[in-house]
C-alpha positions in Angstrom: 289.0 80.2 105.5 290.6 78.0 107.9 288.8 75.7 110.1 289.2 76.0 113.7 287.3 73.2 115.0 286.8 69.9 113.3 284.7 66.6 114.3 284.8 63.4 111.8 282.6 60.7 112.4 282.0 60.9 115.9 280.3 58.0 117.5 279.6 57.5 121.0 277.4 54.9 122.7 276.4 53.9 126.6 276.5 50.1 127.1 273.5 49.5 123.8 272.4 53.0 123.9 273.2 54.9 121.0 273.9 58.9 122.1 275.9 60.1 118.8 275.8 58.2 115.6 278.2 59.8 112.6 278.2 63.6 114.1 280.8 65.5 111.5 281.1 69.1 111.8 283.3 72.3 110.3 283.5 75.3 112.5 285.3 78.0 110.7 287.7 80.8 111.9 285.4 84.0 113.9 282.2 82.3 112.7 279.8 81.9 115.7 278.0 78.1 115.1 274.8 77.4 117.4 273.4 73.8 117.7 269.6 73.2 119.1 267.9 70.3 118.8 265.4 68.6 121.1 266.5 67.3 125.1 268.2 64.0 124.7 269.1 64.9 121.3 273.0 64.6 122.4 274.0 68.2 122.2 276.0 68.3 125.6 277.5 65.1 124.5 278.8 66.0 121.6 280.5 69.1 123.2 281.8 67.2 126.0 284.1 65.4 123.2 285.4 68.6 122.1 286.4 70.3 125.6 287.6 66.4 126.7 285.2 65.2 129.7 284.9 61.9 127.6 287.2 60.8 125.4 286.7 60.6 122.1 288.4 58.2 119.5 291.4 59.3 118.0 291.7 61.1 114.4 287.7 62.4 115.7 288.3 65.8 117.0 290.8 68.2 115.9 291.3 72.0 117.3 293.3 74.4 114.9 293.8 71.3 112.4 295.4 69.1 114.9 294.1 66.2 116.6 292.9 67.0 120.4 294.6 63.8 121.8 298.3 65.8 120.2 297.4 68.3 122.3 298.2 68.3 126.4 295.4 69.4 128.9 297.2 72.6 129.2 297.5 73.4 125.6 294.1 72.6 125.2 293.2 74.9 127.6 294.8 77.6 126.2 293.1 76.8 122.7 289.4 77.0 123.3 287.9 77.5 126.6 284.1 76.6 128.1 281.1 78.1 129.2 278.8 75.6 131.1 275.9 75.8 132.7 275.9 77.7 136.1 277.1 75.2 138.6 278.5 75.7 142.8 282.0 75.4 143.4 282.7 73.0 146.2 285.6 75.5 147.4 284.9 78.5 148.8 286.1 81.3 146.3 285.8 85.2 146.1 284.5 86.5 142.5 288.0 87.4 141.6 289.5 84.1 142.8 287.1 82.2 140.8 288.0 84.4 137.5 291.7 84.5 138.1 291.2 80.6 137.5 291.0 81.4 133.8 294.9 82.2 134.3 295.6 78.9 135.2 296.6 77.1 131.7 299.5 80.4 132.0 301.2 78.9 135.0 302.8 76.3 136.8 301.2 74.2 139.8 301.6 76.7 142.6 303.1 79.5 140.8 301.7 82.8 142.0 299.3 84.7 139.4 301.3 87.7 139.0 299.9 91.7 138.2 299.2 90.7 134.6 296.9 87.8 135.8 294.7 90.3 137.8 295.3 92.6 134.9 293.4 90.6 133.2 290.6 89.1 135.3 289.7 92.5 136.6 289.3 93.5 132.7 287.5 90.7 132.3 285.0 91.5 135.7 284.5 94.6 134.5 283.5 93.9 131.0 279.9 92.0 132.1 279.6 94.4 135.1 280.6 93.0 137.8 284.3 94.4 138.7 282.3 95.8 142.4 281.5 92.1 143.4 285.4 90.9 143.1 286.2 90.2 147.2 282.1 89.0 147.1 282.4 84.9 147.9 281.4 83.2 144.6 278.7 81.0 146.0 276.8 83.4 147.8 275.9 84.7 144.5 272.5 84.2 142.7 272.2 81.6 140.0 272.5 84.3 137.1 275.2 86.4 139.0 277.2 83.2 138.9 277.0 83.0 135.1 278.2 86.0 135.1 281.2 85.6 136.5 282.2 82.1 135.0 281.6 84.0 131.5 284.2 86.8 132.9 286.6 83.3 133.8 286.4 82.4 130.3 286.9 86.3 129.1 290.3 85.8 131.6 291.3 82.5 129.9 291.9 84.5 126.4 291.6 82.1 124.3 290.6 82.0 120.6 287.5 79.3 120.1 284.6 79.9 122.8 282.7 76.1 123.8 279.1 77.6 125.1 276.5 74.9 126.9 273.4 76.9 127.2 275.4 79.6 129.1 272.6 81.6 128.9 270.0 79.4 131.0 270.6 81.3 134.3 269.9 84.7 133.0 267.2 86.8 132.6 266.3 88.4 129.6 268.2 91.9 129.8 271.9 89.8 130.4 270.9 87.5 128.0 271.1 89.7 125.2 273.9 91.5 126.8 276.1 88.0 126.9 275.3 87.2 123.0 276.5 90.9 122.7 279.4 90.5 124.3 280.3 87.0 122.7 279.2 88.6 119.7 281.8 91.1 119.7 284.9 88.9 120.6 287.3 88.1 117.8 286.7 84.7 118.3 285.6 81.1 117.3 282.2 79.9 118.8 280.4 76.6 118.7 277.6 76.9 121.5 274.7 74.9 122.6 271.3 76.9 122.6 268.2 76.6 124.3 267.0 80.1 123.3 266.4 79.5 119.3 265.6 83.1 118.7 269.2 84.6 120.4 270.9 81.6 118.5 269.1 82.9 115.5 269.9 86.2 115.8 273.5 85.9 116.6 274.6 82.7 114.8 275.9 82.5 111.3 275.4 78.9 111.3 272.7 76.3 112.9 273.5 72.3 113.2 270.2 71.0 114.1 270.9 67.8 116.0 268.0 65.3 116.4 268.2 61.6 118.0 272.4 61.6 118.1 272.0 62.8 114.3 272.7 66.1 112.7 269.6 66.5 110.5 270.9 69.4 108.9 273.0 73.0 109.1 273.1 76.4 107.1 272.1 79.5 108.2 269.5 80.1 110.9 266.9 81.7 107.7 267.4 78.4 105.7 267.7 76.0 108.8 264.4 77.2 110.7 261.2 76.1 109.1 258.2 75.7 110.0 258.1 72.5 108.7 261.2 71.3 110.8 260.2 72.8 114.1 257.0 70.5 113.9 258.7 67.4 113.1 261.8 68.2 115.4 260.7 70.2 117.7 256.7 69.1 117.9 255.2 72.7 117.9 253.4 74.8 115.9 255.1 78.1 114.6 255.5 81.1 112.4 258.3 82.1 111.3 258.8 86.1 110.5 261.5 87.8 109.0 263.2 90.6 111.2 264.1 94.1 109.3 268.2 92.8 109.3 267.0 89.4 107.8 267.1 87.2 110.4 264.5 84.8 111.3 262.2 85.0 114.6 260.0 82.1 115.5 256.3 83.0 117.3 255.4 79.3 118.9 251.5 78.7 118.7 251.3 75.4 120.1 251.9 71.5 119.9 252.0 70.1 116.8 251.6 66.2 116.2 254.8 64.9 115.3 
């Protein structure tokens, strides 16, 4: 099976603080890969290497079994595109605007997005609800509606390997489930961050569980999640039941003493 996204040895350090320390990973072609682990554990760091807000070393990070520093920004862009956190846009954009900037890596600086482009992002509106809000400004928008559309962007972007950073954070439970659905459903490669270990759980094939900069250990989500590890990792307390399709679902009792 061929590996869509690759990271070997990736170090990265602030002044004498260590953040990532040895990070490899393997993300196959239409496999969906979550990675949890504790705050400060480096998660958001280690995807910021991948989708090129830091830099990382060369020969570290390869997309489609070349190296990301081979590739230009706009090639990049059009390989794998990223689903961050709900954030404001300091410009002031209509829902459709803000979506039709997932067309960008398909044109030149100042070319006009053309009938296909809004082809496209309307498709994309309309596939998490939200085709109605389209001349709606972007930042008068709720915290989850925002999500929403930034998800549709991505949807717009078309490209083959989905970067997820807690995309779900904003949303309540209903849209939650109706976003893994729909990422579920793409014919495409995802490596995502999760807060949410039972959606990661129930959607992922794999888990990397990253701990102190460290990946402590990957397989699938019934091997990966103990009981044992969500006390040492995690510090709580769990059970762990097995759902009627197989998959694991963790029932939190408490603090544990780690």
């Amino acid at each position: 099976m061929e590996t869509k996204i690759e990271v070997k040895n990736l170090n990265y350090s602030v002044e004498e603080l260590e953040i990532l320390h040895d990070v490899s990973l393997a993300v196959q072609d239409k496999k969906m890969v979550g990675i949890i682990g504790p705050n400060g554990s480096g998660k958001t760091t280690l995807l910021k290497h991948i989708y090129r807000t830091l830099p990382a070393n060369k020969k570290t990070v390869y997309i489609n079994n070349k190296a990301l520093e081979d590739y230009s920004y706009t090639e990049s862009a059009q390989a794998l595109t990223v689903v961050k956190q709900e954030n404001a846009s300091d410009f002031e954009f209509t829902v459709e605007g803000m979506v039709l900037l997932g067309r960008s890596p398909y044109r030149r600086s100042y070319e006009s997005f053309t009938q296909e482009d809004y082809k496209v992002a309307h498709a994309a509106l309309e596939s998490i609800g939200m085709l109605s809000f389209a001349n709606r400004s972007f930042n008068a928008l709720s915290g989850g509606e925002k999500q929403r559309v930034l998800i549709a962007r991505s949807l717009a972007q078309q490209a083959d390997i989905y970067i997820l950073d807690e995309p779900t954070n904003h949303l309540d439970i209903h849209y939650q489930w109706n976003l893994m659905e729909l990422i579920r459903s793409l014919d495409a490669t995802v490596l995502g961050v999760f807060h949410e270990m039972n959606l990661a759980a129930y959607y992922c094939d794999e888990l990397l569980v990253l701990d102190k900069g460290r990946i402590i250990t990957c397989g699938t989500p019934i091997t990966v999640l103990t009981e044992k590890l969500l006390s040492e990792v995690f510090g709580v307390r769990s059970e762990i039941i097995r759902l009627s399709n197989g998959r694991p679902h963790i029932i939190i009792h408490g603090q544990s003493q780690r």
